[in-house]
C-alpha positions, 0 to 999 in steps of 0.5 A, a space after each residue: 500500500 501507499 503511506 508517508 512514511 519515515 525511518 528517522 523524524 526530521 520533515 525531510 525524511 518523510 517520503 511516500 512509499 508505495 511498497 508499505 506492508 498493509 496493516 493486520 488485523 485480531 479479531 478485535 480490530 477492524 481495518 480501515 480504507 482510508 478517504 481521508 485525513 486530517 491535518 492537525 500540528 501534532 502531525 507536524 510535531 510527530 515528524 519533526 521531533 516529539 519524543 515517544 513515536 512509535 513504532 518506527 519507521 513511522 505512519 503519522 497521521 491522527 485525523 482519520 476517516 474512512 470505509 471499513 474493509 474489513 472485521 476482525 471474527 469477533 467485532 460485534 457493532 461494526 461491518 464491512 462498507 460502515 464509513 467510520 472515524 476513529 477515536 484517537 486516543 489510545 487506551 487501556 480500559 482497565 485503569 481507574 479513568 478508564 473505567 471511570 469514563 475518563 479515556 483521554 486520560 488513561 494511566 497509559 494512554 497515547 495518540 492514533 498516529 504517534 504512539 501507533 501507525 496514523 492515517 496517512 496511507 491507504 489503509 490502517 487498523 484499529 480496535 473495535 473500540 476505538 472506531 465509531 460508525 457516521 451517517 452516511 450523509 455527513 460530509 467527508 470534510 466534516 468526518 475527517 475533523 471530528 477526531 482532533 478538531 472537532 471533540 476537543 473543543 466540545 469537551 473543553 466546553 463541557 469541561 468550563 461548563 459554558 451556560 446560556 447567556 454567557 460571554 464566551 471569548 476564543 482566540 484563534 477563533 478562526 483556526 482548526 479548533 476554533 470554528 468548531 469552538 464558536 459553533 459549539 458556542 452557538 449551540 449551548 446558547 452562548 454570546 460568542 467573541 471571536 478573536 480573529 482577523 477573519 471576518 467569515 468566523 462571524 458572517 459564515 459560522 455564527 459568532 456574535 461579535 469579532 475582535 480583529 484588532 489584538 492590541 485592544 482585545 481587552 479594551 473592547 471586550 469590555 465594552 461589549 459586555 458592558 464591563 462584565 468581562 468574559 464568564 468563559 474564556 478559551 484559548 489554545 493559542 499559547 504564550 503570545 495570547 495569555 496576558 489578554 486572555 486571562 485579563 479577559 475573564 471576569 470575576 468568577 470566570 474560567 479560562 480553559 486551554 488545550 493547547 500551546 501552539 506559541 509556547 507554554 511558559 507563562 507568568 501568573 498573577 496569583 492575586 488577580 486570580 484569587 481576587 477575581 475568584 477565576 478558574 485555570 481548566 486544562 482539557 485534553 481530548 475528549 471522552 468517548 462518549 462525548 465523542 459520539 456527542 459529537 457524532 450526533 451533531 456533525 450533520 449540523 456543523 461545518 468546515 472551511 476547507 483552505 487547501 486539499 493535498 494528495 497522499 504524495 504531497 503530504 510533506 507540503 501539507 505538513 508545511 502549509 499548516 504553519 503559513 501566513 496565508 491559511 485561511 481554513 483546513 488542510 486535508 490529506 485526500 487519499 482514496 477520494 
C-alpha cells in the first residue's frame, strides 16, 4: 500500500512509499480504507521531533476517516462498507479513568498516529473500540475533523461548563479548533467573541461579535459586555495570547486551554486570580462518549476547507499548516 512514511523524524525524511506492508488485523480490530485525513500540528510535531513515536519507521497521521474493509471474527457493532472515524486516543480500559469514563486520560494512554501507525496511507487498523460508525450523509470534510478538531473543543466546553447567556471569548477563533469552538458556542446558547482577523468566523459560522484588532482585545471586550468581562474564556493559542486572555475573564470566570501552539511558559498573577475568584481548566481530548456527542451533531456543523493535498504531497501539507496565508483546513485526500 501507499503511506508517508519515515525511518528517522526530521520533515525531510518523510517520503511516500508505495511498497508499505498493509496493516493486520485480531479479531478485535477492524481495518480501515482510508478517504481521508486530517491535518492537525501534532502531525507536524510527530515528524519533526516529539519524543515517544512509535513504532518506527513511522505512519503519522491522527485525523482519520474512512470505509471499513474489513472485521476482525469477533467485532460485534461494526461491518464491512460502515464509513467510520476513529477515536484517537489510545487506551487501556482497565485503569481507574478508564473505567471511570475518563479515556483521554488513561494511566497509559497515547495518540492514533504517534504512539501507533496514523492515517496517512491507504489503509490502517484499529480496535473495535476505538472506531465509531457516521451517517452516511455527513460530509467527508466534516468526518475527517471530528477526531482532533472537532471533540476537543466540545469537551473543553463541557469541561468550563459554558451556560446560556454567557460571554464566551476564543482566540484563534478562526483556526482548526476554533470554528468548531464558536459553533459549539452557538449551540449551548452562548454570546460568542471571536478573536480573529477573519471576518467569515462571524458572517459564515455564527459568532456574535469579532475582535480583529489584538492590541485592544481587552479594551473592547469590555465594552461589549458592558464591563462584565468574559464568564468563559478559551484559548489554545499559547504564550503570545495569555496576558489578554486571562485579563479577559471576569470575576468568577474560567479560562480553559488545550493547547500551546506559541509556547507554554507563562507568568501568573496569583492575586488577580484569587481576587477575581477565576478558574485555570486544562482539557485534553475528549471522552468517548462525548465523542459520539459529537457524532450526533456533525450533520449540523461545518468546515472551511483552505487547501486539499494528495497522499504524495503530504510533506507540503505538513508545511502549509504553519503559513501566513491559511485561511481554513488542510486535508490529506487519499482514496477520494
Amino acid at each position: 500500500m501507499r503511506a508517508a512514511i519515515f525511518e528517522r523524524q526530521g520533515l525531510d525524511n518523510l517520503n511516500v512509499k508505495e511498497d508499505v506492508q498493509q496493516p493486520t488485523i485480531t479479531d478485535h480490530d477492524v481495518l480501515i480504507k482510508v478517504k481521508l485525513a486530517g491535518m492537525n500540528p501534532i502531525d507536524y510535531l510527530t515528524v519533526a521531533n516529539i519524543p515517544g513515536i512509535k513504532p518506527l519507521p513511522h505512519i503519522p497521521g491522527t485525523e482519520v476517516a474512512g470505509i471499513i474493509e474489513k472485521v476482525g471474527n469477533h467485532v460485534a457493532t461494526l461491518k464491512e462498507g460502515d464509513k467510520v472515524v476513529i477515536y484517537n486516543s489510545i487506551f487501556d480500559g482497565t485503569c481507574d479513568m478508564c473505567l471511570g469514563g475518563c479515556e483521554m486520560l488513561c494511566r497509559n494512554a497515547g495518540i492514533l498516529g504517534v504512539i501507533t501507525n496514523g492515517g496517512f496511507a491507504d489503509y490502517i487498523s484499529a480496535a473495535e473500540k476505538n472506531v465509531f460508525k457516521i451517517p452516511d450523509n455527513v460530509p467527508w470534510d466534516v468526518a475527517a475533523s471530528l477526531a482532533t478538531t472537532t471533540k476537543t473543543p466540545y469537551h473543553a466546553l463541557r469541561e468550563a461548563s459554558l451556560k446560556l447567556n454567557e460571554f464566551l471569548v476564543i482566540f484563534g477563533a478562526s483556526g482548526n479548533t476554533g470554528m468548531m469552538a464558536v459553533q459549539f458556542g452557538k449551540k449551548m446558547g452562548a454570546k460568542v467573541i471571536a478573536v480573529s482577523k477573519d471576518n467569515w468566523i462571524k458572517t459564515d459560522f455564527g459568532a456574535d461579535y469579532i475582535i480583529s484588532d489584538y492590541d485592544k482585545v481587552v479594551e473592547q471586550v469590555k465594552d461589549i459586555t458592558h464591563g462584565k468581562m468574559a464568564d468563559v474564556v478559551l484559548n489554545s493559542v499559547g504564550v503570545n495570547t495569555w496576558e489578554n486572555s486571562f485579563s479577559c475573564v471576569g470575576i468568577n470566570g474560567k479560562w480553559v486551554t488545550f493547547g500551546g501552539l506559541t509556547g507554554a511558559e507563562v507568568k501568573l498573577n496569583i492575586q488577580s486570580l484569587y481576587r477575581k475568584q477565576i478558574k485555570l481548566i486544562g482539557s485534553n481530548g475528549s471522552t468517548r462518549k462525548e465523542f459520539e456527542d459529537v457524532i450526533d451533531l456533525s450533520k449540523e456543523l461545518k468546515v472551511r476547507v483552505w487547501k486539499r493535498f494528495k497522499l504524495e504531497d503530504a510533506k507540503e501539507a505538513l508545511q502549509a499548516l504553519f503559513a501566513r496565508e491559511r485561511d481554513g483546513r488542510i486535508l490529506l485526500d487519499i482514496n477520494q
